[in-house]
C-alpha positions as CSV (number, residue, x, y, z in Angstrom):
1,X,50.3,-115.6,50.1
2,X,48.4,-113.5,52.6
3,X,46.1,-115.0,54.4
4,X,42.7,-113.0,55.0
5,X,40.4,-115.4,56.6
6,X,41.3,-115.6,60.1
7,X,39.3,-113.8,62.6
8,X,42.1,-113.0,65.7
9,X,41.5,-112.4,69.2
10,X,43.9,-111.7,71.9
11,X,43.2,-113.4,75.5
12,X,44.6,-112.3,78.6
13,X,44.0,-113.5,81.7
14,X,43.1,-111.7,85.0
15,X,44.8,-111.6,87.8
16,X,44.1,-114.2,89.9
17,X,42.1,-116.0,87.0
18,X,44.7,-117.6,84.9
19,X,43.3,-121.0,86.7
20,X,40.3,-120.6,85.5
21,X,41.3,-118.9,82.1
22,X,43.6,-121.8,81.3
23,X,40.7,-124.7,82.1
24,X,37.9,-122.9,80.2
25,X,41.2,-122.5,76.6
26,X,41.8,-125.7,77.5
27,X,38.1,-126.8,76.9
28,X,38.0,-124.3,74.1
29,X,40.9,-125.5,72.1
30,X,40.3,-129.6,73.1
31,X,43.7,-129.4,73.9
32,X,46.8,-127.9,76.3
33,X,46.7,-124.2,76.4
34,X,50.4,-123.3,74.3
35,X,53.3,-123.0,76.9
36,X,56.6,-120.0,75.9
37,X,57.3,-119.9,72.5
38,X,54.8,-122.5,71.4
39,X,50.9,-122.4,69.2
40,X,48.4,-125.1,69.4
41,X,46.4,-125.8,66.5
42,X,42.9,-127.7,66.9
43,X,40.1,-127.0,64.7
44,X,38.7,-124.9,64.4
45,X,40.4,-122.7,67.3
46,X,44.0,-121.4,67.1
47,X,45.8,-120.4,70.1
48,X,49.6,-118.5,70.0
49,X,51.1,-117.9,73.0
50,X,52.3,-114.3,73.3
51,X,53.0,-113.5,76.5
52,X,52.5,-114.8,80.3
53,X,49.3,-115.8,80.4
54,X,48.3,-114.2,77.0
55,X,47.3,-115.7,73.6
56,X,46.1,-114.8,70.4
57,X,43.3,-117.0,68.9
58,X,42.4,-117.8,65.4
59,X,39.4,-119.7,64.2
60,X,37.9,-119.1,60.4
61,X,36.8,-115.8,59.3
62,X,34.0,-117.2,57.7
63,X,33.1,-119.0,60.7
64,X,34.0,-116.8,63.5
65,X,33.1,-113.4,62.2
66,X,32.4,-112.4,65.7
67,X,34.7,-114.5,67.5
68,X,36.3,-111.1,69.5
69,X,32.9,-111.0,70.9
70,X,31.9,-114.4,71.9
71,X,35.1,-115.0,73.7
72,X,34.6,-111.7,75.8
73,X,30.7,-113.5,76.7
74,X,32.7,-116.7,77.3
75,X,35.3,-115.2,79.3
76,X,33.1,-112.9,81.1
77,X,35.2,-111.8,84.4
78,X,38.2,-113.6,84.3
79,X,39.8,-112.8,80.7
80,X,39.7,-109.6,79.2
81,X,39.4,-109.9,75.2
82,X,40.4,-107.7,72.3
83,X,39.2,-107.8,68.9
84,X,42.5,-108.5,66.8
85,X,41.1,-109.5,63.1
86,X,41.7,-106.1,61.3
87,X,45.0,-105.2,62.9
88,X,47.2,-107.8,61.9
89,X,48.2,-108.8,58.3
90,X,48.9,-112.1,57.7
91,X,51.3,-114.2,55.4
92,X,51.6,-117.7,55.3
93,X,54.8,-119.2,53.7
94,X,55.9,-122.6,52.5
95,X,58.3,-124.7,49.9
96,X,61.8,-125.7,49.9
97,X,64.3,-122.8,51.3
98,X,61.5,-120.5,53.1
99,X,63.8,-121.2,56.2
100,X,66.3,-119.4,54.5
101,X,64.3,-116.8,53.2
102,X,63.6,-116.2,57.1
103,X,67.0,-116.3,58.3
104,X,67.4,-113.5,56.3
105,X,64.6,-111.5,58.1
106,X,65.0,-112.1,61.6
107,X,67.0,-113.2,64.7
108,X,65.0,-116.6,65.1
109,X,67.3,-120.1,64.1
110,X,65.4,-121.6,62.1
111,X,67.4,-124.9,62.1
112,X,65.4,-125.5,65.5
113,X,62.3,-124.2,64.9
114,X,59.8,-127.1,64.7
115,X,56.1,-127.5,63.9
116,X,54.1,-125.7,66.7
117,X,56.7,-123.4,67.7
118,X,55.9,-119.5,67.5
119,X,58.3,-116.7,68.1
120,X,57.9,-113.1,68.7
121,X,60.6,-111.4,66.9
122,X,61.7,-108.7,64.2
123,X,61.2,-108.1,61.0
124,X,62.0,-105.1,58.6
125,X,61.6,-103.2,62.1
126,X,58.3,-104.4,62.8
127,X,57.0,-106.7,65.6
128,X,55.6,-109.4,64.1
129,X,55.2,-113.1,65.3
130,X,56.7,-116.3,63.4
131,X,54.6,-119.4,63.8
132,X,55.7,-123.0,62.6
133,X,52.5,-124.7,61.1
134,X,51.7,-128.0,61.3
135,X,52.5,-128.9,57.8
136,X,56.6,-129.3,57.7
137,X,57.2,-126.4,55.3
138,X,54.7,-124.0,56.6
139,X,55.5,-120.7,58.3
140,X,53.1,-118.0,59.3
141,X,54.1,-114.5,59.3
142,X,51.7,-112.4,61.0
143,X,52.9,-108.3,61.4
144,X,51.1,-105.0,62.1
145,X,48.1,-104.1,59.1
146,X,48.9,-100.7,59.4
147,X,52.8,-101.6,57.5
148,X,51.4,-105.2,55.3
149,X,53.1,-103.2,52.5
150,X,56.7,-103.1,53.8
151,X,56.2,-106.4,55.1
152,X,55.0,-107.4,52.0
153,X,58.3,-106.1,50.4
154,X,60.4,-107.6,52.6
155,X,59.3,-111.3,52.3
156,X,59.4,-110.6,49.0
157,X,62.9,-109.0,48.6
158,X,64.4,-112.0,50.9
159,X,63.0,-114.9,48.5
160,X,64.5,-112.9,45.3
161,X,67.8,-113.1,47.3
162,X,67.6,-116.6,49.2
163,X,65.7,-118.7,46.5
């Protein structure tokens, strides 16, 4: 099912801040910033990691409406923030065989990916993330709005021929 209330943001830290950047997430999240490949979940804040010294938070839509724009007041100086809620489309997944259904999709083994892990990878020739949830069946797919359709299509065209 797609997923439509998250507000995103993307974080990056500045150089020379990612100290400071890390403490004040840290703080944020009430828990360790995500390290490679990893998410953190801790309500109501999100965190993904996506690249060295980069994440991509989620909180509630309904919530956090304007959550692009309070982390850029928060992190005033030493983060630069980008509004992320409308570009990304996202899907979350669960049940018995979704792990098959992925290894059709992309290039990440699934055997050993575990709750709180999160991948950057491929799929139907679109960047899109892959993050375990903390729910044992649960995977979030989360790929480019502009192309939800043919994302769409192929999670769809993978269960028909996995499940």
């Amino acid at each position: 099912r797609e997923n439509t209330n998250l507000a995103l943001a993307s974080l990056h830290a500045r150089l020379c801040q990612e100290p400071a950047v890390r403490k004040k997430l840290k703080a944020l999240l009430g828990a360790d910033t995500p390290k490679v490949g990893k998410a953190v979940f801790a309500a109501p804040f999100n965190a993904i990691w996506t690249g060295a010294d980069q994440w991509l938070i989620s909180a509630p839509y309904e919530s956090h409406e304007e959550m692009g724009a309070d982390l850029a007041a928060q992190f005033a100086g030493i983060a630069s923030v980008t509004e992320q809620s409308d570009a990304w489309a996202i899907f979350d997944l669960s049940g018995e065989g979704i792990k098959d259904v992925m290894e059709l999709l992309c290039s990440i083994n699934m055997r050993s990916f575990k709750q709180g892990d999160a991948a950057r990878t491929s799929i139907h020739h679109l960047g899109c993330f892959v993050v375990h949830l903390p729910d044992q069946d649960g995977l979030r797919v989360i790929g480019p709005r502009a192309s939800a359709g043919s994302l769409h299509h192929a999670l769809v065209t993978a269960m028909h021929s996995a499940l």
